[in-house]
C-alpha positions in Angstrom: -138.7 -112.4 48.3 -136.5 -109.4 50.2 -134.8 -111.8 52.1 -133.8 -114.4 49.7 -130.3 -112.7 48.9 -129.4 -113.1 53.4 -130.4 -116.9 53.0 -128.5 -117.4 49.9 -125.2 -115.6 51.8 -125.6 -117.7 54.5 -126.1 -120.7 52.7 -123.4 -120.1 51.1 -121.4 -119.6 54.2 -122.5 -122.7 55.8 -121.1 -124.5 52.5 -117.8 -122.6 53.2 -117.7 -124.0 57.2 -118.7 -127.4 55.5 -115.6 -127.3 53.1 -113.5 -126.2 55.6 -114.7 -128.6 57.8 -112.7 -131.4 55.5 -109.7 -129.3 55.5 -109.4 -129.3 59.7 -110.3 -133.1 60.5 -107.4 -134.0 58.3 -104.2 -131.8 59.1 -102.6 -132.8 62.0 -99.9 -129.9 61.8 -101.0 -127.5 64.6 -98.9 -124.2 63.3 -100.8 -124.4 59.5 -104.1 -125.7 61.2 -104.4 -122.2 63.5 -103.3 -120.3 60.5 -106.0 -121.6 58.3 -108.7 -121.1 61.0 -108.1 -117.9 61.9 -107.9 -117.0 57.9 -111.2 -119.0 57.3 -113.1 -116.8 60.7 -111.6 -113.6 58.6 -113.6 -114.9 55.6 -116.5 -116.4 57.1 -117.4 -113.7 59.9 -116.4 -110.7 57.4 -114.0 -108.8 59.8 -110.4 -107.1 59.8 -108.9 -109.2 61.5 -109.0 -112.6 63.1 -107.3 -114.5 65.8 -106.9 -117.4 68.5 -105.3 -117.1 71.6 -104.5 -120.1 73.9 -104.2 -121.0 77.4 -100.4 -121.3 78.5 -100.8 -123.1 82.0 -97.0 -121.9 82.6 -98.0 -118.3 82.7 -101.6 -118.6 83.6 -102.2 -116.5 80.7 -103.6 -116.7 77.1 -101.2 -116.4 74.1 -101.7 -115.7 70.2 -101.5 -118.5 68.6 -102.3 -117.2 64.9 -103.8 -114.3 63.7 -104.6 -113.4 60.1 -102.8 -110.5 57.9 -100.0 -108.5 59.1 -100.8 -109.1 62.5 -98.3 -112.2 62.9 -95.6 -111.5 63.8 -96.1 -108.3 66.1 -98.4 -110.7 68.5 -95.7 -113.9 69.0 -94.8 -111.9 72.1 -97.9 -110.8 73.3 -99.7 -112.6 76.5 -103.3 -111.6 77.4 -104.4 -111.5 81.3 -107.4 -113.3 81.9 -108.9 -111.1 84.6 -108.5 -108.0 82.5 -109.3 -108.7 78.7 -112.1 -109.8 76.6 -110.5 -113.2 75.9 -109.9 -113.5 79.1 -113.8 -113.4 80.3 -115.0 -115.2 77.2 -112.1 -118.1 78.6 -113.2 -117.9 82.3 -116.5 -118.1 81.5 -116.7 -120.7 78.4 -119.4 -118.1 77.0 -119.3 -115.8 74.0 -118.9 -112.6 73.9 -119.8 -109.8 71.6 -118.8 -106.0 71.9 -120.6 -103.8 68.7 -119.0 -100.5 69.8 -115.7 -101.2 71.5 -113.6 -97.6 70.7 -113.8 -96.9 74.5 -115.2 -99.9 76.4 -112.9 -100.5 79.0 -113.0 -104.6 79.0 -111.0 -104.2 76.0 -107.2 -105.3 76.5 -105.3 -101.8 74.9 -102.0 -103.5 75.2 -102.7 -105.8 71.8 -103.9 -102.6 70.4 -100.9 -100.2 71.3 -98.3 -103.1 70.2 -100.0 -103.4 66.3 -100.7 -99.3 66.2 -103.9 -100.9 66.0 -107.3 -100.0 66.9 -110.5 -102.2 67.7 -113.8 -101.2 67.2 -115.6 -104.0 67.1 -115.2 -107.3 68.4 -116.7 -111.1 68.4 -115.1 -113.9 70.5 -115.9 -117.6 71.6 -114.7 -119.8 73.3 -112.7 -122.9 71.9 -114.0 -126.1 74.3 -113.1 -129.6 74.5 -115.3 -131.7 76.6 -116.3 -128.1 78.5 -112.8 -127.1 79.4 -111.8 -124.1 77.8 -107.9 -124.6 75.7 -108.9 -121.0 74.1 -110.5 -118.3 72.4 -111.1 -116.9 68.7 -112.3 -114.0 68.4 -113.2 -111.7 65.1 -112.6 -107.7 65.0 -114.0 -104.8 62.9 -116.9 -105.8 60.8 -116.4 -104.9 57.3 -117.9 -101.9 56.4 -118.2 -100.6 59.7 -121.6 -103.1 60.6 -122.5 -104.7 63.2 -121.8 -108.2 64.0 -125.0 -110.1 63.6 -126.5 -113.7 65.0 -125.8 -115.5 62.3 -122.0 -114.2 62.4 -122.2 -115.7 66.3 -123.5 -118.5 65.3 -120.7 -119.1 62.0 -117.9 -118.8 64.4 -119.3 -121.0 67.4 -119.4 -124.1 64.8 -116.2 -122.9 63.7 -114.5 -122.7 67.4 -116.1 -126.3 68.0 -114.6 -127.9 65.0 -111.2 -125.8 65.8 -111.2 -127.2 68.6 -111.5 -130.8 67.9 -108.7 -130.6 65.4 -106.5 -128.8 67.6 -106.7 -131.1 70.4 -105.9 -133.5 67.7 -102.7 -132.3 66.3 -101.5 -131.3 70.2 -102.6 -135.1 70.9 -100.8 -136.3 67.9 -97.9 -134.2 68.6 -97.5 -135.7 72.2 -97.7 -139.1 70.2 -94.4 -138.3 68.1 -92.8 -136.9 70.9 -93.2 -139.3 72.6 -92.6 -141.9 69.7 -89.3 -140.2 69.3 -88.7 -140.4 72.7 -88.9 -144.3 72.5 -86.8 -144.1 69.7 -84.5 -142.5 71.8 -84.3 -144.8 74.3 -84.4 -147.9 71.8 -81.3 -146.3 70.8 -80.0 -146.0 74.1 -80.8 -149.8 75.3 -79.2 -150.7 71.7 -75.6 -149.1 72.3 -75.7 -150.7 76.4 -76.3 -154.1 74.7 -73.5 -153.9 72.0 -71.0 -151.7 74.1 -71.2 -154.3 77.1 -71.1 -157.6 74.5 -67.9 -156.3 73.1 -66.3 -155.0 76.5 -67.3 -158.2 78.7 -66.3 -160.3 76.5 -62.3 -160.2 76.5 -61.7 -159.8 80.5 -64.0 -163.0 80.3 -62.4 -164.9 77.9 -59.3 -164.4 80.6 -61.2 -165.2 83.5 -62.2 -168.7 82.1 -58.4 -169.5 80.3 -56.7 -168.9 83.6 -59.1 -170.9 85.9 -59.2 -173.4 83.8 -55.3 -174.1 83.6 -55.1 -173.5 87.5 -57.9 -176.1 88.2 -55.7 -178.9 86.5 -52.8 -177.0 89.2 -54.6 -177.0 92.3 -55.4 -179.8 95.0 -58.4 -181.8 95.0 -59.6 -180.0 98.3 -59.7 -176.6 96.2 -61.4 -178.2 93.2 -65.1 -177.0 93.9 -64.1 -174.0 94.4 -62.8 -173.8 91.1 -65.7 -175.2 89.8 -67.9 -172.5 91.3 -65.8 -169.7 89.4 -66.3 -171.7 86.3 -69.5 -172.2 86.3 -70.3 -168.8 87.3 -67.8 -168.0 84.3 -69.6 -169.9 81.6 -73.0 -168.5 83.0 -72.2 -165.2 82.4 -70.3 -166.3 78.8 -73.8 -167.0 78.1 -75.6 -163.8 78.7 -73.0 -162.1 76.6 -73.3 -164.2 74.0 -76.9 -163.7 74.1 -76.3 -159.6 74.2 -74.0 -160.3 71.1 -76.7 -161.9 69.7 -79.2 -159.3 69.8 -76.8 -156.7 69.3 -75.9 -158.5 65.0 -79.3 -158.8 64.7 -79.9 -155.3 65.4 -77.0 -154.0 63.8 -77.1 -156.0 60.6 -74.1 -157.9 60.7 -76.0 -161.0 61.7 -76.4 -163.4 57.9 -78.4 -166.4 57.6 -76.5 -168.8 56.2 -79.2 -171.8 54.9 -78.6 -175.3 54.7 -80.8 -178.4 54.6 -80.9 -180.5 58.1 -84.0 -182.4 59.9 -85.9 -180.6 62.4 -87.3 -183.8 64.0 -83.4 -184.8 64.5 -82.8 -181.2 66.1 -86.1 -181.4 67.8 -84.6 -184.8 69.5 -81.1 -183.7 69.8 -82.5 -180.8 72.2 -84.3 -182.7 74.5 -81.1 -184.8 75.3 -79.3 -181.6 76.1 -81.4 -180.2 78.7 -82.4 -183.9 79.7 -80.2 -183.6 83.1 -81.0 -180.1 83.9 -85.0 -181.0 83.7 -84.2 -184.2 86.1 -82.1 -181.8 88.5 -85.4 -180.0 88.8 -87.3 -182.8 88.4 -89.7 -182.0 85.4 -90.7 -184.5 82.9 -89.3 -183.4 79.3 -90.2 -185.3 76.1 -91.0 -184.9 72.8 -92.9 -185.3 69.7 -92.3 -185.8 66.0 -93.2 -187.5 63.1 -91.6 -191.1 62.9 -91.8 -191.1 58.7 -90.8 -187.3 58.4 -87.6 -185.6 59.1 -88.8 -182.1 58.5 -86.3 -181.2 56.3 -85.7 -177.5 56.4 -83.6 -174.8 54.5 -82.2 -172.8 57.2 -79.6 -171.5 59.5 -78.9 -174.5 61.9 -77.2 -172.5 64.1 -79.8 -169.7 64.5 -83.3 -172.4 64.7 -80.7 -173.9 67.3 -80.4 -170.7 69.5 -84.4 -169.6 68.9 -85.1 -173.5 70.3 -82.8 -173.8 72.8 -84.1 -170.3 74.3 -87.7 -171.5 74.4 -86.9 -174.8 76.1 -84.4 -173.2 78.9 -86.9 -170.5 79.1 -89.8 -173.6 79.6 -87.4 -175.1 81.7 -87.0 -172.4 84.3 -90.6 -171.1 84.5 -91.7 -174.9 85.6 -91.4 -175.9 89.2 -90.9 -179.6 90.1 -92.9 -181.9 89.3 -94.3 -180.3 86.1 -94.0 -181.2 82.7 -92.0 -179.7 79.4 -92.9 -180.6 75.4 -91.3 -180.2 72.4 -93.0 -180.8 69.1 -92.5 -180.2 65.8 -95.4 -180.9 62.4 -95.2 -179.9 58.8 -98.0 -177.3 57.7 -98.4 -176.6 54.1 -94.5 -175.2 53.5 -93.5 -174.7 56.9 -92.5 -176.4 59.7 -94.2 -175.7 63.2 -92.7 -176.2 66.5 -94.5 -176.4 69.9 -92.5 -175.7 73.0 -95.3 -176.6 75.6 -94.7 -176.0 79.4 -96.9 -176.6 82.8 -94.9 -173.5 84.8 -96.2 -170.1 86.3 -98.0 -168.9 83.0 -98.2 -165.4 81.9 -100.7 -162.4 82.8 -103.2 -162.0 80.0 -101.7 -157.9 79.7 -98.6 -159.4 79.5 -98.1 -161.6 77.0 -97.8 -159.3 74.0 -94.5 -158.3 76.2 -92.9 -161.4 76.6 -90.6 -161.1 73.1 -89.4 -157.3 74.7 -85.9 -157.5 75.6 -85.2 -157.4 79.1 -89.4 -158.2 79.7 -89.5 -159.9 83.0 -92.5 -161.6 84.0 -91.6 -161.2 87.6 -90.6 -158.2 89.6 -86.9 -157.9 89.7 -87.7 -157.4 93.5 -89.1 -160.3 93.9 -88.8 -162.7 91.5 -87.1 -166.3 92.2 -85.9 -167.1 88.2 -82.5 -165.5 86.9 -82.1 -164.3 83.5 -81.5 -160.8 82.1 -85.1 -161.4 80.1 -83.2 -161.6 76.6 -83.8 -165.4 75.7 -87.3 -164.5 74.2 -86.1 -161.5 72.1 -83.5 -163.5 70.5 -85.3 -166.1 69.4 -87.6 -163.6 67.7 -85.3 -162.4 66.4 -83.7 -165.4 64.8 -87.2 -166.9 63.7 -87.9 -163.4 62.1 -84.4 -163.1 60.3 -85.8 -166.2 58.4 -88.9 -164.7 57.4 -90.9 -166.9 59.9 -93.3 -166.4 62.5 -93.5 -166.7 66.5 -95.6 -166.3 69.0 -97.0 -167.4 72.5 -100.5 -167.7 74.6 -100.6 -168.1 78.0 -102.4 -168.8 81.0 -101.1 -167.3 84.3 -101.0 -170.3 87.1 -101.7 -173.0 84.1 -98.7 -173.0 81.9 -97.5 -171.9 78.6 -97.2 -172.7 75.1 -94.7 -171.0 72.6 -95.1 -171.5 68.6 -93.3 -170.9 65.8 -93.4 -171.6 62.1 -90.3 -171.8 59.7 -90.5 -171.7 56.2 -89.2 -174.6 54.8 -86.9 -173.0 51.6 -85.4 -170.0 51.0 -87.8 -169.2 48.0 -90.3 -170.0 50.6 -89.1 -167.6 53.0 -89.3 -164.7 50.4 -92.7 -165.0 48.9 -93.2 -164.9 52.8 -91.8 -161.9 53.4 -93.8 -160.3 50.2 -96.7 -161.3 52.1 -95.8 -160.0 55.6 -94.5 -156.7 53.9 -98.0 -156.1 52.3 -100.0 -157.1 55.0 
């Protein structure tokens, strides 16, 4: 029975490191994380003082990190050499450390105790590991009441240092994460601005460009009309890459509205494959369609907007096919929506890649070497339309094979909305 009150103390400690446990798997800030460690080693290991030091690969050196009490503050500006200090051998060596009687023992780093007016007598450090690499060291200093550190102390703060650890490479690895998160954001930003500043400013010296070479090609003789021609074709092929950026740039923005009416998607469906009829015999694909002959899809939408989203996916079909291939349009009604199939037999897409393919400025080739123009926007926009109607899109691919892009429309407003309650709780 004389050794009943040690096993209830450490049970009771082991309960502590369990609760605590909890507490360090689920914060994620690094600055209260250390400062709740080093408070719980204080509690746990009994001592004076408590602290944890971390490797700075800048300096080569290990800095405090957090320490417990009035300590704080005095060691933000103190570095520890590795070849000269406790911390530094218990680092090098990924081994513990433990020092009963440490008044004079000359392994002991004096600088930490000179800048506190402190002075250690006893001391108890491990090393913090993640996967066997050291990132640190905690160590524990003065046993209360002038004792000696014992095996069970060693033990408490090794499981401590190994759960530290894990949570601190955790809230540095989520750290990284918002950093870079933010950094995306940044450049989201950044790509945003380019997109609506080069809309706006293209657009004018354009609108010149076309007016004037279209009045001097009814001026100029017949064997200076191709010429002409060039210029305005070249003219009205970049009027469409603006108008594409302007598109984007509304959506993105808010300025862009859908403004719903009632029209046939089989008749739009039809009406699209006449457009591009002559450009897919120039390149000699095959381009037909497919739709209902007793339903005319009728849909509550922006015309204009399903217009831009579908003529995007067939000019992007269109491009990606090489002659002889084949293009398909098709549109079905599915239980208050309408889906439409744009079906191609062209290059395909790389398995990794085609969760990419709706990124602006996403190009499936190299820009070194790829034999397709296009600023990679077509995509994006018409996600971007689909989604401002509360539908969906998507696309599966096989590289070499050919591709097949999807997307479904909600046939009414109201049907839109209860939509978007769904994809909003999803």
């Amino acid at each position: 029975m004389a050794d009943r009150p040690a096993s209830t103390t450490r049970t009771q400690r082991l309960e502590r490191l369990l609760e605590i446990s909890r507490t360090l798997t689920s914060t994620l800030d690094l600055p209260p994380l250390l400062q709740a460690i080093v408070d719980v080693a204080c509690e746990l290991i009994e001592s004076e003082a408590a602290s944890i030091l971390l490797y700075d690969d800048t300096s080569g050196e290990l800095r405090f990190a957090a320490a417990s009490g009035d300590q704080r503050e005095g060691l933000q500006r103190v570095s520890v050499p590795l070849n000269s200090s406790v911390a530094g051998w218990i680092f090098t060596h990924r081994r513990p450390m433990l020092i009963q009687d440490a008044t004079n023992d000359p392994r002991v780093y004096r600088h930490v105790d000179r800048a506190l007016n402190f002075q250690t007598r006893s001391i108890l450090g491990v090393p913090l590991l993640i996967k066997q690499q050291a990132i640190g060291v905690i160590e524990a200093v003065n046993k209360l009441g002038r004792g000696d550190y014992t095996e069970d102390d060693l033990s408490i703060l090794e499981t401590l240092a190994a759960q530290a650890a894990v949570a601190i490479e955790n809230a540095r690895l989520m750290s990284k994460l918002q950093d870079a998160n933010s950094e995306l954001v940044q450049l989201d930003r950044m790509k945003s601005d380019f997109i609506a500043i080069a809309s706006h400013e293209l657009r004018t010296p354009l609108g010149l460009i076309l007016g004037h070479a279209t009045f001097l090609k009814e001026l100029i003789p017949a064997d200076h009309q191709e010429q002409m021609e060039v210029i305005i074709r070249s003219a009205m092929r970049l009027k469409s890459i603006i108008e594409d950026m302007s598109a984007i740039a509304h959506k993105e923005q808010g300025q862009a509205r859908v403004r719903r009416k009632r029209f046939s998607m089989s008749d739009l469906v039809q009406n699209m494959v006449q457009r591009f009829q002559a450009l897919a015999k120039e390149k000699q694909i095959e381009l037909d369609y497919d739709v209902p002959p007793d339903d005319p899809l009728t849909v509550e939408a922006d015309h204009d907007k399903i217009d831009i989203a579908l003529t995007n996916l067939v000019r992007n079909a269109i491009t990606f096919t090489d002659a002889g291939g084949q293009v398909g349009i098709k549109a079905e009604g599915s239980e208050g929506y309408v889906k439409v199939f744009v079906v191609d037999t062209g290059i395909g897409i790389p398995d990794d890649e085609v969760d990419r393919v709706f990124e602006r400025f996403y190009q499936v080739e190299s820009h070194l070497t790829r034999r397709h123009g296009g600023m990679g926007l077509g995509l994006s926009i018409a996600k971007a339309m689909i989604e401002m109607h509360n539908g969906q899109i998507w696309c599966e691919s096989k590289e070499g094979v050919g591709s097949l892009f999807c997307f479904m429309l909600p046939i009414s407003e109201a049907k839109a909305t209860a939509a978007a309650k769904v994809f909003r709780s999803a």
